[in-house]
C-alpha positions in Angstrom: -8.4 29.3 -37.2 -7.9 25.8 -37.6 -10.5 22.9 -37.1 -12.2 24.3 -34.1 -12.1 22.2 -30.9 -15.3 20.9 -28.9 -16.3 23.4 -25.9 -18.6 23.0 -23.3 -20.2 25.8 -22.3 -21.7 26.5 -18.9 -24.1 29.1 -18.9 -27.0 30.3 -16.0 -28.0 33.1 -14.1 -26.7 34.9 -11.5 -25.5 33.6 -8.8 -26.8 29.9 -9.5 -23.5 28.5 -9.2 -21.7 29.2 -12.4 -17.9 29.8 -11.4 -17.4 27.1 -8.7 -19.0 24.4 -11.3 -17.0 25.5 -14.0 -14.2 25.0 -12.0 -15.3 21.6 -11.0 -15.6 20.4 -14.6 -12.2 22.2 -15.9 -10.0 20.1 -13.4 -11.4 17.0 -14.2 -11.0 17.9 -17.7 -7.9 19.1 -17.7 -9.2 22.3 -19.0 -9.1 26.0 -18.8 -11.8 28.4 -18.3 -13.1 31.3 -20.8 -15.2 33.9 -19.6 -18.6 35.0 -21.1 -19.3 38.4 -18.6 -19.6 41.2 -19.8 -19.0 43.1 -16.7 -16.3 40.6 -15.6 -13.9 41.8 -18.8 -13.8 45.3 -17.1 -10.5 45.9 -15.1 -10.8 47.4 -11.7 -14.5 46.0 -11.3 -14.1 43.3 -9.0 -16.3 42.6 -6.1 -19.8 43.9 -8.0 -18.5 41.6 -11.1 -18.6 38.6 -8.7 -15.1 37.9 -10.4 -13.2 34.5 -9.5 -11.2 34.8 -6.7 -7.6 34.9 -6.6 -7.4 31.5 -5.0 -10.0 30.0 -8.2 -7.7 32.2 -10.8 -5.0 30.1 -9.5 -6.7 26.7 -9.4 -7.6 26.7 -13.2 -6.9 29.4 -15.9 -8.7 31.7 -16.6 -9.3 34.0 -20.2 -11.6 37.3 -20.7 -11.2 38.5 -17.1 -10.6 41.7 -16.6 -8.7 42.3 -20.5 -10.5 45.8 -21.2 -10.3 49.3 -20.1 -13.5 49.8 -18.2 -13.4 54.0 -19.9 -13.3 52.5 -23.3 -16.7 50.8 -25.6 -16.2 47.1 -25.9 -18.5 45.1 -28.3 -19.9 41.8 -28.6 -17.9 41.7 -31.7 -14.9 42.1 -29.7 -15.3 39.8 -27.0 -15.5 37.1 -29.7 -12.4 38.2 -31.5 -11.0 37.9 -27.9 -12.7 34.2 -26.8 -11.6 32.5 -30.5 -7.9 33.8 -29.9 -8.0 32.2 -26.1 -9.6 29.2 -27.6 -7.0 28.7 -30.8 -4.2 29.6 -27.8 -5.7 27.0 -25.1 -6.6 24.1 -27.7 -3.7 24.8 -29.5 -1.7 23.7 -26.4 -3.5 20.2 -26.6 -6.0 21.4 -23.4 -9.9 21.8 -23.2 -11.9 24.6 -23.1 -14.8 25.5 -20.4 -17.0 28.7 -21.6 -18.5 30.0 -18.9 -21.1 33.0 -18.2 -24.3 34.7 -18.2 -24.4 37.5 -21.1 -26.1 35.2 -23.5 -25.4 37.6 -26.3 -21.5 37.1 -25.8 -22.3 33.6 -25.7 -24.6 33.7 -28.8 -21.5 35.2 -30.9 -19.1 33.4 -29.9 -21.5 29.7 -31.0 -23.1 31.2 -34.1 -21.2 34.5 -35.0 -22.1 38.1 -34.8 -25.7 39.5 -35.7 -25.9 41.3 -39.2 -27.0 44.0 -38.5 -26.3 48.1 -39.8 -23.2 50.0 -39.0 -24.3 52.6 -36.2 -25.8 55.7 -37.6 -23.6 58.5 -35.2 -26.7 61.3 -36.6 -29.3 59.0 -35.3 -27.6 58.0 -32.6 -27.1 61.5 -31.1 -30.3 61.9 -31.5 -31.5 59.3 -29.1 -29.3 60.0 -26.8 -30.5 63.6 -26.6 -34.0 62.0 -26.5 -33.3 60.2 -23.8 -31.7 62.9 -21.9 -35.1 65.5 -22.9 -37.6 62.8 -21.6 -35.4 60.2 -19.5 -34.5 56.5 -20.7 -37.7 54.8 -19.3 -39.5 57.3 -21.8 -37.3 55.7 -24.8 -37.8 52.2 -23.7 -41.1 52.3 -23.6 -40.6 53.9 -27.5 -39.2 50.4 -27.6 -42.1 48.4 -26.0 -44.2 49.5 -28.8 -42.7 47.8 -31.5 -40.2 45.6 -30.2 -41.9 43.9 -26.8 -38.7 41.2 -26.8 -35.9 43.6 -26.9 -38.0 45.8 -24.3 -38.1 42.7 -22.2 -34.4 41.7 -22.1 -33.4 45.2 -22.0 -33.4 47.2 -18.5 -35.3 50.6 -18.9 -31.7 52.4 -17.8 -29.4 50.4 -20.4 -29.0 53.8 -22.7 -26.5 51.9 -25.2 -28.9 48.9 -25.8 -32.0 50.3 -25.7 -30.4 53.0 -28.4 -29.0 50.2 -30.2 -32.6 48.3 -30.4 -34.4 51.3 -31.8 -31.5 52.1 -34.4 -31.5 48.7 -35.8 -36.3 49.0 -36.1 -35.1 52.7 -37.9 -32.8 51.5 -39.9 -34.0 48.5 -41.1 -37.5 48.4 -40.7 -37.3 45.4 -38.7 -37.0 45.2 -34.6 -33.8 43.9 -33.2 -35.4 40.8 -32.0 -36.8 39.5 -34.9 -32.8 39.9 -36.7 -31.6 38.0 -33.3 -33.9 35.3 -34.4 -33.2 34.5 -37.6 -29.4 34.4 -36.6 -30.5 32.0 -33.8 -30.8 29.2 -36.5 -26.7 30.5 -38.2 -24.2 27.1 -38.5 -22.1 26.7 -35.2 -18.8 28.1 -35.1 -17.7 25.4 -32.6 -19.0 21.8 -32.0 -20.6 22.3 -28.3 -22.4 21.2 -25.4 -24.9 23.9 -24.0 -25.8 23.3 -20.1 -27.7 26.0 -18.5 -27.6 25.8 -14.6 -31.5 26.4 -13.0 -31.9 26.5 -10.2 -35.2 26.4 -8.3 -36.9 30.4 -8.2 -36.9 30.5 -4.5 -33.4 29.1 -4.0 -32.3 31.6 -6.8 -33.2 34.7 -5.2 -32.5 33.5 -1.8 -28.6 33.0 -3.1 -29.3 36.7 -4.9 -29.9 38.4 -1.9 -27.5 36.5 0.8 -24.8 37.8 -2.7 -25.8 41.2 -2.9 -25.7 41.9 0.8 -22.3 40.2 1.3 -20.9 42.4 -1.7 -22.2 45.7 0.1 -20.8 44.8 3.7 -17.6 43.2 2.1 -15.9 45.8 0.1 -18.2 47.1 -3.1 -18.4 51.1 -1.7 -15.2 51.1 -0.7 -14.5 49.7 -4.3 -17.0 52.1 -5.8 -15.3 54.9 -4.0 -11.7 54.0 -5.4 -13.3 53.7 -8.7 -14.1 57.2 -8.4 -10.9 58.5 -7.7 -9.4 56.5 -10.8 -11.8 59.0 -12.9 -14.5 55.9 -13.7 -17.2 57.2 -12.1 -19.4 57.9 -15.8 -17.8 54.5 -16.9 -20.4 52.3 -18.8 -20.0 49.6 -16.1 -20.6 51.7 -13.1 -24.1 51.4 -14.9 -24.4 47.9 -14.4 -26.6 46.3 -11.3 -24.6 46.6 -7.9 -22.2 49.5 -9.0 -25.1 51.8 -10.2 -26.9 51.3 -6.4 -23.4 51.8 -4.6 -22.9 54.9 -6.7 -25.9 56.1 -5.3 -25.4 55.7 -1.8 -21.6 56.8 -1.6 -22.9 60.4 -3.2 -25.9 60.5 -0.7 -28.8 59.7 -3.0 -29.9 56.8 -1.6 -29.6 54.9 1.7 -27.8 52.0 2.2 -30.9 49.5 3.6 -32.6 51.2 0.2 -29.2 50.5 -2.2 -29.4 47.0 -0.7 -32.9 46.2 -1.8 -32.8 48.3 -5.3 -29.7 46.3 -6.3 -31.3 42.4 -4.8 -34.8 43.6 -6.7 -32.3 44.4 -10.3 -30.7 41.7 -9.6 -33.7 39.4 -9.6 -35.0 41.0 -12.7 -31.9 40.4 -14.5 -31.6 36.9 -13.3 -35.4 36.4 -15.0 -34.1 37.9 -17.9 -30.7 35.8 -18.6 -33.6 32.7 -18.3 -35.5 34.1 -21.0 -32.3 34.3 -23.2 -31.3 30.6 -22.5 -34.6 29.4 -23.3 -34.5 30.4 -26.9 -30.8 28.7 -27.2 -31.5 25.6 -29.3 -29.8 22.4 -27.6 -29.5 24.5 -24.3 -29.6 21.4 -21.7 -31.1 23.0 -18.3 -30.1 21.0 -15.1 -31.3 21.8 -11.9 -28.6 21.9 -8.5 -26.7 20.1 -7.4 -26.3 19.9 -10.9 -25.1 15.9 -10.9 -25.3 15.5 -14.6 -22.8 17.9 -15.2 -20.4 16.5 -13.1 -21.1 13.1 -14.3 -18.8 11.3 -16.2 -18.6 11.0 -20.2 -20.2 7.5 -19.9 -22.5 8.6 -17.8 -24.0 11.7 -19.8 -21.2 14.2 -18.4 -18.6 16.6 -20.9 -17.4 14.6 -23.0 -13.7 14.0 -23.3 -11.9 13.3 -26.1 
């Protein structure tokens, strides 16, 4: 790659605003838009995603949506081979770039590069899993607690793949996950930036969490879920993920819907708390609070710069 451009990245969590304000920036900017979700790169996983509509995919450009098969891994180490390639493409066409997302681990590789940590071990691995299978996952991630309180904490108690991941890396190494993540935290920059991490009050948060997950269940996501079935993704690592997993439940009987309503909002939340605790620990992360005027502000005025 070539001398990397400037990016402004727009990171947050859940439903505090993200899309609509990226948007907002990119046309004044004249820029286009590079996703940091990881559910979001998944094809066919749309209205749990919270994707951009088709009417804001058509008001500014957007990269890393919906590019993977949702039946097939995809790494942190891929998304960023992805992002630089839509970055080198966009800059390369003389427009600006607006990164924009909540996985703070995508975000974290594509600023300051990929973790070094050890290849997977597939004998240790299976092992885990069949752990995990013997006692149940909240079993193995309290295993992880013990040693590795930070991971524990920014890991759900049902995320199999990263909780796995966590304690492979403390076996391994002899050193817990979080403590590697960081040391990486102070890596050069792989891109000039400008961090801004939206932040919304707590109580306006999970108001706009709740008002979200209710519209997604009474606008489309079991009748999504359902479809996703028939396509063979039911045991797809994003039907997994906060929203689908709930919606799962209730379309196979398992749960009710008031009851998949309040399990998912109640995730939610917790994952909301955790994408805060991520941003925190981002050096020159700038946190802004709604209606998020400095970011909209113009270069003069403390706003993206423009060139």
């Amino acid at each position: 790659m070539s001398a990397r451009p400037p990016l402004v990245v727009i990171a947050g969590p859940t439903a505090s605003g993200k899309t609509s304000a990226a948007i907002r920036v990119a046309r004044r900017l004249g820029a286009e838009i590079v996703g940091a979700d990881s559910q979001q790169v998944y094809r066919h996983f749309d209205i749990g995603t919270a994707k951009p509509s088709t009417a804001e995919l058509a008001e500014v450009p957007h990269h890393l949506v919906s590019v993977a098969d949702p039946a097939q891994p995809f790494s942190a180490g891929r998304y960023q081979e992805l992002a630089d390639a839509a970055i080198e493409d966009v800059s390369g066409r003389g427009r600006r770039v607006v990164v924009v997302g909540g996985t703070g681990l995508y975000l974290r590789v594509l600023l300051h590069g990929v973790v070094n940590a050890p290849p997977a071990d597939p004998a240790l691995r299976a092992a885990l899993v069949a752990e995990a299978e013997a006692k149940g996952r909240p079993a193995l991630h309290a295993r992880l607690a013990q040693f590795d309180p930070p991971s524990a904490a920014a890991i759900e108690p049902t995320d199999l793949v990263r909780i796995v991941r966590a304690l492979e890396i403390h076996a391994l190494t002899g050193t817990p996950a979080s403590e590697q993540r960081g040391r990486h935290g102070f890596a050069e920059d792989r891109y000039p930036f400008r961090l801004w991490v939206l932040s919304p009050p707590r109580e306006t948060l999970y108001a706009a969490i709740q008002a979200r997950t209710g519209h997604m269940f009474s606008h489309g996501l079991l009748e999504e879920v359902r479809a996703l079935v028939a396509r063979g993704l039911r045991d797809a690592s994003p039907m997994r993920s906060v929203g689908y997993a709930e919606a799962l439940e209730h379309v196979e009987g398992r749960l009710k819907l008031d009851e998949a309503v309040a399990r998912a909002a109640q995730r939610t939340r917790h994952y909301a708390k955790r994408q805060l605790t991520w941003f925190r620990k981002e050096r020159e992360a700038r946190f802004i609070a709604p209606p998020y005027d400095e970011l909209f502000a113009s270069p003069g005025q403390g706003g993206p710069e423009t060139r």
